[in-house]
Each structure stands twice: as structure tokens, then as C-alpha cells.
N, C-alpha and C positions, 0 to 999 in steps of 0.2 A: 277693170274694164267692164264692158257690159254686153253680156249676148243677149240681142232684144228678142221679145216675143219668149222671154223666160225660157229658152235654150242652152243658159250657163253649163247645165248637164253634159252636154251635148259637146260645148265647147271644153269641159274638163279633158272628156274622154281624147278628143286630140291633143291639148295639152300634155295628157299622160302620158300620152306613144310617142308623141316628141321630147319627150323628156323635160318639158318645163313645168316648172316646178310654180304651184299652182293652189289654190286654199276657195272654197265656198263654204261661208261659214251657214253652216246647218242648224236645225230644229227638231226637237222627234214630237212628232204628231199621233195620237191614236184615233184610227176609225176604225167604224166595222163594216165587215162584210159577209155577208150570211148571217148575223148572229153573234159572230167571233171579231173578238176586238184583236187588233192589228196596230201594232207600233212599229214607225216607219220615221224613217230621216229624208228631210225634203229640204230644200234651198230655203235660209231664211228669206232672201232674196230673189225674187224669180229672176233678176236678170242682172246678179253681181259676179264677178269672179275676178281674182286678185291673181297676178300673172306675177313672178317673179326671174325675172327674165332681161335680156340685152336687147338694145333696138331692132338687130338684125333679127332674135329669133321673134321678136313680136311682129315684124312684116312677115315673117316665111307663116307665121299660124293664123295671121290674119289674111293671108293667102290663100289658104285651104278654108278657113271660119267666116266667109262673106260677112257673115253677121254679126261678128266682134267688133267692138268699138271703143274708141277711148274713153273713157271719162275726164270733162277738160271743167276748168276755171279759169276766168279773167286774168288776165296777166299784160299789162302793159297795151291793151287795147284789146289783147290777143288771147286766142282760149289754146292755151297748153294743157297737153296730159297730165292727171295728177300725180305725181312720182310718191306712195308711200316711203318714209325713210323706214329702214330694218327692225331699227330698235322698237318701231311703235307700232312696225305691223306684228313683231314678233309677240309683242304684251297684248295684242287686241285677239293673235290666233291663241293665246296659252289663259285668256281672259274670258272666250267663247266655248273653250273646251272642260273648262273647270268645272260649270253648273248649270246643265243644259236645262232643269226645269225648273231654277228661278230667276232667270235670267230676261231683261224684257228689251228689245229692239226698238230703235228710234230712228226716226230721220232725224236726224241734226238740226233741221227747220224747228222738229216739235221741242224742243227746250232752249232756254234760255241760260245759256251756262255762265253769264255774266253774275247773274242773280247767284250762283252758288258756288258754295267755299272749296277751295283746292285742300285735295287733305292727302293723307298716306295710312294705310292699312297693316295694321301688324299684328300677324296672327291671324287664324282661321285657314281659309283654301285663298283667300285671296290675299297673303301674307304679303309686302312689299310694293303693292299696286296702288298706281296713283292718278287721282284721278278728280272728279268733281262730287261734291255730295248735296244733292238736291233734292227736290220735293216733284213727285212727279204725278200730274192730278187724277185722279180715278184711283191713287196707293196710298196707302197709309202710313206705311215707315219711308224714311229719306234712305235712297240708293247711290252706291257710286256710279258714276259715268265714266266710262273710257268712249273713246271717240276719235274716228279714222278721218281727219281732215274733212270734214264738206261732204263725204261719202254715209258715212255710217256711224251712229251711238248705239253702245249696248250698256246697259245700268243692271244692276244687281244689288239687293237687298244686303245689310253690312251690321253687325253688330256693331255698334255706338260705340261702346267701350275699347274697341280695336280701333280707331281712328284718329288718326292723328291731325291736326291742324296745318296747314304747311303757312308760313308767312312771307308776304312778297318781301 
């Protein structure tokens, strides 16, 4: 979903009290202040947050969250909410959590994942993870892509020799 005006924070916090179960995937950022460097965790997204939840409890929080909103895609004329499935929200939260500082955020607009090979990762931190392995421009090494339908790509740099080729 998306709490505009990058309030996703804001909307966790009543997520939390309502007991819905809920993910912003984060960044740690360092600034300073006075002098003193300061590492802190901020929304990769200013205005993403992933609600895992039944329809009734996302009307009762979007009740209380004026400003929550669906994220929708074309469908048959018509823009439906994007339902992540379990399995791929579950590899994109345990994919975001594994390497928080070499890890690099895409809109899904910015690559072309047609262009690059479907492969499988064996060994290292990203043992099992499958995904796309591309060239992404301003980087020097080719990174795997995971990617949340239409919403979000996160790529991570991959040691060559742990990669597997996947064939259609």
C-alpha cells in the first residue's frame, strides 16, 4: 500500500497496535549532527508499506489511516489492488534483510529484466535465491534482481562462481 506524503511510518505505528502484520523495507543512512556521525534507519521508500492482512482488517486501518491507499494495476479495464503472493513477499523481506549496505533499490521501470538471464545462487548469504542477473548502469559487476511485481526491485552484487543458470 502507500501512505502518501511518505507517512508509511506513521501508518506502521497503527498497523502495529492493530496487530497487522506489516514490513517497510529500510536503509541505514549515516549523517551528522554537530560534528557526530549518526546511523539511522529510514524508509527505503517514503511512501511504501506492505500490509499482510484480510480485506476486513485493511478497511477498519484504512479507517483510522485516511491516507493509506492501495497500490493498483490494470486488470481487465479495471485497476485492482496488487495482492503480493507469501512465497515472494517472503524471499523479497529475508532478500532485504540479508545486506543492508550493498544492496541497491530500483523501480522496476529502471531495468529491463527481459535483457537478463534467470539464474539461482548457491552459497554465500544469498544461498538459494533466485532471481535475475543483470548489468545495471553506473555498476561495474552484474547483480541479482528480486523483484515485487510492478512495486519494487532490490539487486545485490553476487559472486559469478555461486550462480547458476536457470533454463526455460
Amino acid at each position: 500500500m502507500r501512505a502518501t506524503y511518505g507517512r508509511n511510518l506513521g501508518a506502521k505505528f497503527i498497523a502495529d497496535r492493530l496487530s497487522i502484520d506489516n514490513y517497510i523495507p529500510m536503509r541505514q543512512v549515516v549523517s551528522q549532527r554537530k560534528g557526530v556521525k549518526i546511523r539511522k534507519q529510514v524508509p527505503l521508500v517514503k511512501d511504501l508499506i506492505f500490509l499482510r492482512a484480510t480485506k476486513e482488517e485493511i478497511t477498519d486501518i484504512k479507517r483510522q489511516v485516511t491516507y493509506l491507499q492501495y497500490i493498483t494495476r490494470p486488470v481487465n479495464k479495471k485497476n485492482e489492488p496488487i495482492i503480493v503472493p507469501e512465497e515472494q513477499m517472503r524471499n523479497f523481506i529475508e532478500f532485504t534483510l540479508k545486506s543492508d549496505e550493498d544492496l541497491i533499490y530500483l523501480n522496476p521501470n529502471e531495468i529491463d529484466l527481459k535483457a537478463g538471464t534467470r539464474i539461482k545462487i548457491h552459497g554465500g548469504e544469498f544461498d538459494g535465491y533466485e532471481g535475475w542477473f543483470v548489468k545495471i548502469a553506473g555498476k561495474r559487476n552484474r547483480r541479482i534482481v528480486v523483484m515485487i511485481d510492478s512495486i519494487i526491485a532490490v539487486a545485490a552484487q553476487v559472486n559469478p562462481d555461486l550462480v547458476e543458470v536457470i533454463k526455460d
